[in-house]
C-alpha positions in Angstrom: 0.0 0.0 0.0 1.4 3.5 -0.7 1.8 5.7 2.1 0.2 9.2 1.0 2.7 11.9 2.1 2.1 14.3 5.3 1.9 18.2 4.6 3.6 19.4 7.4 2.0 22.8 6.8 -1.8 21.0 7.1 -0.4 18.9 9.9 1.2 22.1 12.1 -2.1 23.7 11.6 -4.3 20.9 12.6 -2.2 20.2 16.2 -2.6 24.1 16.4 -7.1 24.0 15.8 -6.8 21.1 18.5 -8.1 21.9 21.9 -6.0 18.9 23.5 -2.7 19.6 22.0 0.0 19.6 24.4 2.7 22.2 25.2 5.6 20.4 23.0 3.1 19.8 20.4 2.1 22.9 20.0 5.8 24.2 20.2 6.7 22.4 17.5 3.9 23.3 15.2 4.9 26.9 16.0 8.1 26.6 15.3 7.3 24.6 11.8 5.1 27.1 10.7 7.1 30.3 11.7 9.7 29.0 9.0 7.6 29.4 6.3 6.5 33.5 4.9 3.3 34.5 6.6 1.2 37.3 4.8 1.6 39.4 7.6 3.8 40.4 10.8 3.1 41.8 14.0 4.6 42.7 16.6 3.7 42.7 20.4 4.6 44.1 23.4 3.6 42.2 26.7 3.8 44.2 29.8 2.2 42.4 33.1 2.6 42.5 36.7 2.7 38.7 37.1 4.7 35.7 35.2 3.5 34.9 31.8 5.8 33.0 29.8 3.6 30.5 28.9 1.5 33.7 26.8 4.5 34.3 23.9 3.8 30.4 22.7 -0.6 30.9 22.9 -0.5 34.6 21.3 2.0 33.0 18.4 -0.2 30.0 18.2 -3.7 32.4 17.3 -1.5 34.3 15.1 -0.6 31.7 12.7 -4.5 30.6 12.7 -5.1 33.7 11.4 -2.2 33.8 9.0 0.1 36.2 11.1 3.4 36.0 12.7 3.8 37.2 16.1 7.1 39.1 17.5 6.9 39.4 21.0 9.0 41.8 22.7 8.5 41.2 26.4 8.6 43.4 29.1 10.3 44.1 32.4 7.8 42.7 35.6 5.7 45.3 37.1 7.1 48.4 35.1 4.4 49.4 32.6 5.7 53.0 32.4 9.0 51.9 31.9 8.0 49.1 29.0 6.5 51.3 27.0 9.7 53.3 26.4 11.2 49.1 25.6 8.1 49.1 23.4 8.8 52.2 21.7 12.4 51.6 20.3 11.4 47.9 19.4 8.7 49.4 17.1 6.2 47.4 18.4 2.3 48.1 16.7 0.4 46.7 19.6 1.1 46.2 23.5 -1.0 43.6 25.8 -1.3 45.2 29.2 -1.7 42.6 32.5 -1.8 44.4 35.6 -2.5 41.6 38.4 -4.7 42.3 41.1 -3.2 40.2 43.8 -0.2 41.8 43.4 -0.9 45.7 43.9 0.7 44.7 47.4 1.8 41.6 48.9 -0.9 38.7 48.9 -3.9 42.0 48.3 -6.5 39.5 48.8 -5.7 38.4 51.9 -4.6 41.7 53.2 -7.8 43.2 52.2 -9.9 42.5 55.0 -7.0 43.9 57.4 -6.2 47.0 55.1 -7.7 50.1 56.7 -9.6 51.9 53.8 -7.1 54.9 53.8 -4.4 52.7 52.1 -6.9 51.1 49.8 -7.8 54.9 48.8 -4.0 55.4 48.2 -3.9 52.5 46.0 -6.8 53.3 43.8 -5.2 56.8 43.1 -1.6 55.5 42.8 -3.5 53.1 40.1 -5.0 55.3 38.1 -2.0 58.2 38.2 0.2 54.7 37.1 -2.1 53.9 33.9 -2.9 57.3 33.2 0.9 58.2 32.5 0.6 54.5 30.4 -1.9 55.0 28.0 -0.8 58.9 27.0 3.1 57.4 26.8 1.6 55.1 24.7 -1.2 57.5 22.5 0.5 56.6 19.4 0.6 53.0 19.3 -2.4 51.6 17.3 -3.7 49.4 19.8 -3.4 48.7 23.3 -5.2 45.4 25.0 -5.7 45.8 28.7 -7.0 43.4 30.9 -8.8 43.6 33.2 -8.7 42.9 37.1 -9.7 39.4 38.5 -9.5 37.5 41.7 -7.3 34.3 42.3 -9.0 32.8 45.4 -13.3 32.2 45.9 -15.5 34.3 47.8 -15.6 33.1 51.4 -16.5 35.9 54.0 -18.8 34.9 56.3 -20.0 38.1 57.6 -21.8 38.6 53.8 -19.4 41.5 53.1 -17.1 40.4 50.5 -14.6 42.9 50.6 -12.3 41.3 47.7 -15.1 41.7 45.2 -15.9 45.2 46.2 -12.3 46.5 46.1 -12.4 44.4 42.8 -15.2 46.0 41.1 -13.8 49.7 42.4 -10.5 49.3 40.9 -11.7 47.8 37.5 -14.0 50.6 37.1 -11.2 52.9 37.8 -9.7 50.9 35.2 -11.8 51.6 32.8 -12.6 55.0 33.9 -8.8 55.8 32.9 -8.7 54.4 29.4 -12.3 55.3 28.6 -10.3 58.4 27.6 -8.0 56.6 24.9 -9.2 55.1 21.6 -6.5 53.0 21.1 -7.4 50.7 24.1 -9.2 48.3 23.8 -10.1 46.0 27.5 -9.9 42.4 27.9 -12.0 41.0 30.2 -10.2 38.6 32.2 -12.5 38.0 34.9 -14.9 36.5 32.4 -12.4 34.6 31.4 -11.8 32.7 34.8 -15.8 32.1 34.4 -15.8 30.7 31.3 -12.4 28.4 32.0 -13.3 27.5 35.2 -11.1 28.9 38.0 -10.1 25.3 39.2 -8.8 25.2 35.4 -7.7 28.8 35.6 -4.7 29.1 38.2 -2.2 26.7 39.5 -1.3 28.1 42.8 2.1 26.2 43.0 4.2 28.2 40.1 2.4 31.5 41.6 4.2 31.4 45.4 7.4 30.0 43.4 7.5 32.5 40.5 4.5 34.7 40.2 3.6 32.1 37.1 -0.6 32.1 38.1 -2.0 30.6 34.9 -2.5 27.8 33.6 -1.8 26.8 29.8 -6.1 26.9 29.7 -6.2 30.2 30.8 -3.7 31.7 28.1 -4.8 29.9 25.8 -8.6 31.6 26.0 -6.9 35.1 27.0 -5.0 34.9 23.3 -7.5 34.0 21.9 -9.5 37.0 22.8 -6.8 39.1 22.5 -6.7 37.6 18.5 -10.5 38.4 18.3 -10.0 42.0 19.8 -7.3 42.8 17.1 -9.7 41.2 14.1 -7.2 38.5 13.7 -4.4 40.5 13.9 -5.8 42.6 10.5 -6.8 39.1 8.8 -10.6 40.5 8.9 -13.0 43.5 9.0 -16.1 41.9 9.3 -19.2 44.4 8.1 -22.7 41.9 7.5 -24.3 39.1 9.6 -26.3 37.0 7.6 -28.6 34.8 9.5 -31.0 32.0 8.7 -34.5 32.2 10.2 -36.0 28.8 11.3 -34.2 28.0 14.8 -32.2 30.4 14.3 -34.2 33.9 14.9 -37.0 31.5 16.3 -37.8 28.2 17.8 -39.6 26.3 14.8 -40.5 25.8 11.4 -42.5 28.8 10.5 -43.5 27.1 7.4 -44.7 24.1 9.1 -45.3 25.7 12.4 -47.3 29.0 10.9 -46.8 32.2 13.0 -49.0 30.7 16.7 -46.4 27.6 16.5 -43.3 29.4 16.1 -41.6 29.7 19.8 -40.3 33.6 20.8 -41.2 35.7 23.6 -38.8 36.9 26.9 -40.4 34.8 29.1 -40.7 30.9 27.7 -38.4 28.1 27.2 -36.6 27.7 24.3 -38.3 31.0 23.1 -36.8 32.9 25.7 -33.2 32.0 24.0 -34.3 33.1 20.7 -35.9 36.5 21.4 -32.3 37.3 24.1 -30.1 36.4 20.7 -32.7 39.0 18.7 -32.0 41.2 21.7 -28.2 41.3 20.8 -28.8 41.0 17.3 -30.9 44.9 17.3 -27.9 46.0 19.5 -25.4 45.1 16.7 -27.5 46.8 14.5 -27.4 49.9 16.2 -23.6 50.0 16.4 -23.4 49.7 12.8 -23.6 46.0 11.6 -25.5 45.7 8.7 -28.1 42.5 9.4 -29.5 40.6 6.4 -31.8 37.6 6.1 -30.3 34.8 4.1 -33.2 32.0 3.9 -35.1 29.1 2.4 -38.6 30.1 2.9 -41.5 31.5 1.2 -41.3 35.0 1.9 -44.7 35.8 2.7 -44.2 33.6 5.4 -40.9 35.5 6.8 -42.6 38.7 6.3 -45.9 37.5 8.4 -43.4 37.4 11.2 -41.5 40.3 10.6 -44.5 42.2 10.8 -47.3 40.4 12.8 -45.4 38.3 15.6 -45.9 40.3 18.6 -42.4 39.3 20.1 -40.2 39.9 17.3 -37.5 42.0 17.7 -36.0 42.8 14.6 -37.9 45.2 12.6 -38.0 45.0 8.3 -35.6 48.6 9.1 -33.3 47.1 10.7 -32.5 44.3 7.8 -30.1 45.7 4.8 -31.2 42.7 2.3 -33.2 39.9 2.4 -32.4 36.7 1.2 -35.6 35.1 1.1 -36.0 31.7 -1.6 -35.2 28.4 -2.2 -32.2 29.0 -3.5 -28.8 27.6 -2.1 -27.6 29.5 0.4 -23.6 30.4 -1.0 -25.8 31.4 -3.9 -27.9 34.1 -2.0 -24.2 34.6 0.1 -22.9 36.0 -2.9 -25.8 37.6 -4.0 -25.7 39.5 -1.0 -22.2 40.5 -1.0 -22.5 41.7 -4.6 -26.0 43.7 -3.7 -24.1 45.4 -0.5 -20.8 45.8 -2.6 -19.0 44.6 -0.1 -16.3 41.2 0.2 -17.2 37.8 1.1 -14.5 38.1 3.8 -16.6 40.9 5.3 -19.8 38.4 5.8 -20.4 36.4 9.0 -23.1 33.8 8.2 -24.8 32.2 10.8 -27.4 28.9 10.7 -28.8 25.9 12.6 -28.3 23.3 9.8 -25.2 21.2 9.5 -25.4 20.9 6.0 -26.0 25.0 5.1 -23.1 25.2 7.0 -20.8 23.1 5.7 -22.4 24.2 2.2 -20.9 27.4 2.8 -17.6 26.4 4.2 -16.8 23.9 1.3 -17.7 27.0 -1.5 -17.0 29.9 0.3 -14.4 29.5 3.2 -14.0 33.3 3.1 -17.2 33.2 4.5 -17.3 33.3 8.3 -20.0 30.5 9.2 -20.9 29.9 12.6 -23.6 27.3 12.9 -26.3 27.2 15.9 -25.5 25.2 18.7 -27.7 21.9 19.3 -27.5 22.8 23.2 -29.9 25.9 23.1 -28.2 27.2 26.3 -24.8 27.5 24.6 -26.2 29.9 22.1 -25.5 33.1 24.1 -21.8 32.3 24.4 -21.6 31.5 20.5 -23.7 34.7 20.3 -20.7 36.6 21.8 -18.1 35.3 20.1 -20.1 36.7 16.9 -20.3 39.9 18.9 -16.6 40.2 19.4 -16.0 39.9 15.9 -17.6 42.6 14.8 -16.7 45.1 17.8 -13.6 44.3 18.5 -12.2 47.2 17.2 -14.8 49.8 18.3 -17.3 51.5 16.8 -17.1 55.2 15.2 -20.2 57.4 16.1 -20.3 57.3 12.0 -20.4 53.9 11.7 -23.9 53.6 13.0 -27.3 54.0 11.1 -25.4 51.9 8.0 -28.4 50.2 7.8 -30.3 52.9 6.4 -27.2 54.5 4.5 -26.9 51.0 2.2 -30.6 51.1 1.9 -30.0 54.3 0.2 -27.8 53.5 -2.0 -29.9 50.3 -3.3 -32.8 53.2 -4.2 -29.7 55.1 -5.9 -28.9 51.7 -8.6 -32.9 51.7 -8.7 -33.0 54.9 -9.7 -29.9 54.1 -11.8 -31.7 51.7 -14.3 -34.2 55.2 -15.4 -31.4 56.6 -17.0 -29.7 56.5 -20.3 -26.3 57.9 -19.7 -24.2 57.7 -16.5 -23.7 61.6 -16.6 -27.6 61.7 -16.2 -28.4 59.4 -13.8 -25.6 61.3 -11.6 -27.1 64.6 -12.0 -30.3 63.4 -10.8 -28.7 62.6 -8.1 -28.3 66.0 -6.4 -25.1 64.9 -5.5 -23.2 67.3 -2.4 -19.5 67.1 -1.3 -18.5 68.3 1.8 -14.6 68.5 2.5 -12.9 69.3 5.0 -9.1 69.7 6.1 -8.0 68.5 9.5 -11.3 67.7 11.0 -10.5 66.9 14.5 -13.6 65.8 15.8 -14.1 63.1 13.1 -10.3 61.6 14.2 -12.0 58.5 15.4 -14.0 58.0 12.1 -11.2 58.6 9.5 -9.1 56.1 11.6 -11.9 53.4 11.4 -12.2 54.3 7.8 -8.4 53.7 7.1 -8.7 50.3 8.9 -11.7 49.0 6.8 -11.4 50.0 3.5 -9.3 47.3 1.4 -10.6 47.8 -2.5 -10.6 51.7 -3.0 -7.4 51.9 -0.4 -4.3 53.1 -2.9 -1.7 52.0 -0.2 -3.6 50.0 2.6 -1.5 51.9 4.9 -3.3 52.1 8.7 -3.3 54.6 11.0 -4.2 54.7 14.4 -6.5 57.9 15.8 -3.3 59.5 17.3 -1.5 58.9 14.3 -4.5 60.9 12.4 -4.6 63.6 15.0 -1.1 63.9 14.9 -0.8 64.5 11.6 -3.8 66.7 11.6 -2.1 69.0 14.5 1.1 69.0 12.3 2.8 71.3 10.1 3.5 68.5 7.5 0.6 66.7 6.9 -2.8 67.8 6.2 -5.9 65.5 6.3 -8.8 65.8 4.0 -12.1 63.6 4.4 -15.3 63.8 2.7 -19.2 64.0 3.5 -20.7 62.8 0.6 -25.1 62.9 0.3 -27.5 62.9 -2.5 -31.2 62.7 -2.8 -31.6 59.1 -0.9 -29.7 60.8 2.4 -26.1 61.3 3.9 -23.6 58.5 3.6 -21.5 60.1 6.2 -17.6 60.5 6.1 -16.3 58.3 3.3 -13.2 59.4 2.0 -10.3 60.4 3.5 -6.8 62.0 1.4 -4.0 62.1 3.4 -1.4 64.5 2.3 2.8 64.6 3.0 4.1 67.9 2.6 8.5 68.0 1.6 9.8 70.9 0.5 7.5 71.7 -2.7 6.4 68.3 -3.3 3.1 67.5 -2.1 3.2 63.9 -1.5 -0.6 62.0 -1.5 0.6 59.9 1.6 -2.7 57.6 0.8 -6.5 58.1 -0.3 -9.0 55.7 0.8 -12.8 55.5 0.2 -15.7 53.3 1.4 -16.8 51.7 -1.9 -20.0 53.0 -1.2 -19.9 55.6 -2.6 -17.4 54.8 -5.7 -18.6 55.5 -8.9 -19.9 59.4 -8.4 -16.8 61.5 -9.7 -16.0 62.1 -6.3 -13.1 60.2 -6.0 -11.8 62.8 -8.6 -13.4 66.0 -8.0 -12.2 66.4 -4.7 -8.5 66.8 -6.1 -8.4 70.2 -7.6 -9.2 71.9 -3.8 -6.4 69.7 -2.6 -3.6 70.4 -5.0 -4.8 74.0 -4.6 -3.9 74.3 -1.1 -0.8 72.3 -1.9 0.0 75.1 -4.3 -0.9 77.6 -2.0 2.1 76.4 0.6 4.2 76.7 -2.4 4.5 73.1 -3.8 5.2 73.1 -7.2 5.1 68.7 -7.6 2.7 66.2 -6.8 3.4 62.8 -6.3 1.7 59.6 -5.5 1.8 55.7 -5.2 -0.1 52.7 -5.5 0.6 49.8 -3.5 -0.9 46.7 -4.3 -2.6 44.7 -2.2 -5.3 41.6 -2.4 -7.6 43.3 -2.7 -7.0 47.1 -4.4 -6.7 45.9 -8.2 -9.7 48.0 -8.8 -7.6 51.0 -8.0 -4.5 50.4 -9.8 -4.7 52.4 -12.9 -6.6 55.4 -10.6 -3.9 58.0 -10.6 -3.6 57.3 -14.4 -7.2 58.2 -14.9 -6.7 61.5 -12.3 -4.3 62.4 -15.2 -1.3 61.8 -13.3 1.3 60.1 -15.6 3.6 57.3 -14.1 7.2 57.5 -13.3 8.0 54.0 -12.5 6.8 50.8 -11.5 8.8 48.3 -9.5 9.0 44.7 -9.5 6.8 44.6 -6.7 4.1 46.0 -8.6 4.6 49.9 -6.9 3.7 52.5 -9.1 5.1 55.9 -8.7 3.3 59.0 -10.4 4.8 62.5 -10.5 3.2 65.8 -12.0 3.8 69.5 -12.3 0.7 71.0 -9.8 0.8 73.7 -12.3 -0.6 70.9 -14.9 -2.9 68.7 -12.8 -6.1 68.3 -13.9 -8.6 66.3 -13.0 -11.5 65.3 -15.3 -14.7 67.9 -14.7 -17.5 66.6 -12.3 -19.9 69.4 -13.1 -23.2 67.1 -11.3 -20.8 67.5 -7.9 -22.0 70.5 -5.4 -18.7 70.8 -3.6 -18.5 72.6 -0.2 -15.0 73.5 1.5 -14.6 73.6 5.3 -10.8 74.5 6.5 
């Protein structure tokens, strides 16, 4: 019999997706796969107050799941202030921050019942003074993952006063009081990470008297794995669209089968309690931004009697983008969707109760997050939040919410698109307004989110962080442009942002990037001539520019060409370089454009 060979590669991975690999295994399938390229490197900085060796093997381990090489640069014990400067020469993009409760003073827990308040007041201020001086050290780093607070031993006070979990719950708010005030922090949750592991399973007292080495490998394994979900798979995704199935998976039942009285939803009833909760969370999403669409097999009169009859349904016909509602397969109505919303495949998390839909999907479209239903009901809130930290990991910009109704708008835009016979006509009509403006501080947060989501109309794919964009904004040698585009459907909000390097008299487009909503209108060209006026204005006399390719920006690669920019060179990487006179730019007319200027 021949043997078939082993991919090392496949195997490294598949001891890696194992929950019961062991610490050598999963050392050497680190170490196998961290010889081969990965698509991209980051690295980390881990600063804690207690041991956590065992971290650098978990946090590489969930970066190579998600196709990403992790550099570790570890810290000093207990010195947070003092690691970020370490951070800071090692170039490090993102720092994991464990401050450890049980150490803010020798055995804390114990102590705590003996402490007189005065010194526990002390310590709260000393804590936030500590992380205050932290996170503004640390402004410019992209991202920052702190974790929280939790307790090592079990609530035991007899007197019904537990005075661990008060002290606790005081110092974790201050906690997040402190970095409420930085964007680029983002918490981890630690003490719901003891629940979820089990704290039996969590700590192993005997390394933490010996060496300050709490955790077990259990524990870091879940706290890298958040820590993966919290950076979106350290850049592997940006997911925008949940796409869920209807029958036992918005509600108990076959509403086909079980007609709208036999359907189970409503707060207060088993299993339709579950159902109506996940709706709960569902609307919530919604609200924050997440488009929601209904991909189904069922007649749609049915789905729509529910939608708009049930008296317990949550979700509201408003709140859905698309719907999705056939016979047909479900990748089929997948990449319907995605080509309806204009968005990527890779931006879709699909959700269903059926084995076989779900493994559909995987099999034909693995870019395709699919989560499928658990068969234990009460399991569905935790697989609920894992879909939740997907999607919110990063934060949400105050313009990122009521998508919803800004992709509705532009599906009444290609409707209205079909009327006419020329494109030039069908964009007059649309009553199209530009609003740009340079340096807007207050929309820092959006432009930063915008930078870290746009992949096809992204010239560079360069990120930047919100102190990197307020920076620059603040600067002498930078300006930054973004764009409020809105038309006769509604606003689309801030959707374009230039960013603009200023060397002697070259004016240097550092990087453009647009939501791909609203591609197609002239705007991504009649923006420019404003720009390379004020350019000229400061007395540059060149523009440049570059495209960087990427997976995903073809569609862009010939766009300074069509701006009229000629290229200089392009590199064997694909780079192209573009250079022209600002005295002879010219962009192509956008007369249908009302453009509005805001310095």
């Amino acid at each position: 019999m021949r043997e078939v060979p082993v991919d090392p590669r496949a195997a490294a991975l598949a001891v890696l997706a194992k929950a019961d690999s062991t610490m050598m295994q999963l050392t050497q399938a680190v170490n196998t796969l961290e010889k081969e390229a990965q698509p991209r490197t980051v690295k980390i900085g881990v600063s804690s107050s207690a041991t956590v060796d065992l971290l650098n093997v978990y946090l590489r381990k969930h970066g190579l799941l998600h196709g990403a090489r992790i550099d570790l640069v570890a810290g000093n014990y207990d010195d947070p202030i003092g690691d970020i400067d370490l951070f800071t020469q090692a170039g490090v993009e993102q720092i994991v921050l464990l401050p450890f409760f049980d150490n803010l003073l020798p055995s804390f827990e114990a102590q705590l019942g003996n402490l007189d308040p005065s010194i526990i007041d002390a310590k709260e201020a000393e804590l936030r003074q500590r992380y205050r001086m932290v996170f503004d050290k640390a402004r410019a780093v992209p991202a920052i993952y702190l974790g929280t607070f939790h307790r090592m031993g079990s609530p035991a006070d007899a007197a019904g006063q537990d005075a661990v979990a008060i002290v606790l719950a005081r110092f974790n708010a201050a906690l997040r009081d402190e970095a409420a005030a930085y964007a680029n922090v983002r918490i981890i949750d630690t003490e719901d990470i003891v629940r979820a592991v089990g704290q039996g399973a969590a700590f192993d007292t005997r390394f933490y008297f010996r060496s300050k080495a709490p955790y077990t490998g259990v524990y870091m394994n879940e706290l890298a794995r958040r820590i993966a979900a919290a950076a979106r798979g350290f850049g592997a995704h940006f997911y925008k669209v949940l796409a869920v199935d209807c029958d036992n998976t918005l509600w108990a039942g076959v509403i086909g089968e079980d007609l709208l009285n036999g359907i189970k939803l409503g707060p207060y009833d088993y299993p339709g309690n579950i159902f109506w909760r996940m709706q709960q969370e569902f609307a919530a999403l919604e609200r924050q931004g997440i488009l929601l669409a209904l991909v189904t097999k069922n007649n749609p009169a049915d789905v729509d009697e529910v939608l708009h009859k049930h008296p317990d349904m949550v979700l509201k016909e408003s709140q859905l983008v698309a719907k999705k509602v056939n016979w047909e397969d479900k990748p089929s109505n997948l990449r319907a969707l995605a080509k309806e919303l204009n968005v990527g495949l890779d931006s879709i998390v699909f959700l269903d109760d059926s084995s076989f839909e779900c493994e559909a999907v995987r099999q034909q479209l693995p870019m395709v997050k699919t989560v499928q239903v658990p068969t234990t009901l009460s399991d569905y809130p935790r697989v609920v939040a894992e879909i939740k930290s997907l999607f919110l990991a990063g934060g949400i910009a105050a313009d990122s919410k009521d998508k919803t109704e800004q992709y509705r708008q532009r599906a009444g835009a290609e409707e209205l698109k079909a009327q006419f016979d020329t494109q030039e006509d069908y964009l007059a009509s649309l009553e199209l307004k530009v609003e740009l403006t340079r340096n807007a501080r207050a929309s820092a947060a959006r432009i930063s989110e915008l930078s870290q989501k746009s992949n096809q109309f992204n010239l560079t794919t360069r990120r930047y962080s919100v102190a990197e964009i307020e920076q620059m904004m603040e600067g002498a040698s930078h300006a930054v442009y973004s764009l409020v585009v809105s038309d006769k459907f509604g606003n689309a909000g801030l959707t374009g942002v230039a960013v603009m390097r200023y060397e002697g008299q070259a004016a240097i487009i550092e990087n453009f990037f647009m939501s791909c909503r609203v591609i197609g209108r002239g705007v991504e060209t009649g923006i420019w001539p404003r720009i390379v006026a004020d350019a000229m204005q400061r007395g540059c006399t060149e523009l440049r520019a570059e495209y960087v390719p990427s997976a995903k920006n073809a569609q862009v690669a010939d766009f300074y060409n069509r701006l009229g920019m000629p290229a200089q060179e392009e590199t064997s990487e694909g780079v192209r370089r573009y250079t022209i006179a600002a005295a002879d730019f010219a962009a192509p007319p956008n007369p249908w454009i009302e453009m509005t200027y805001v310095e």
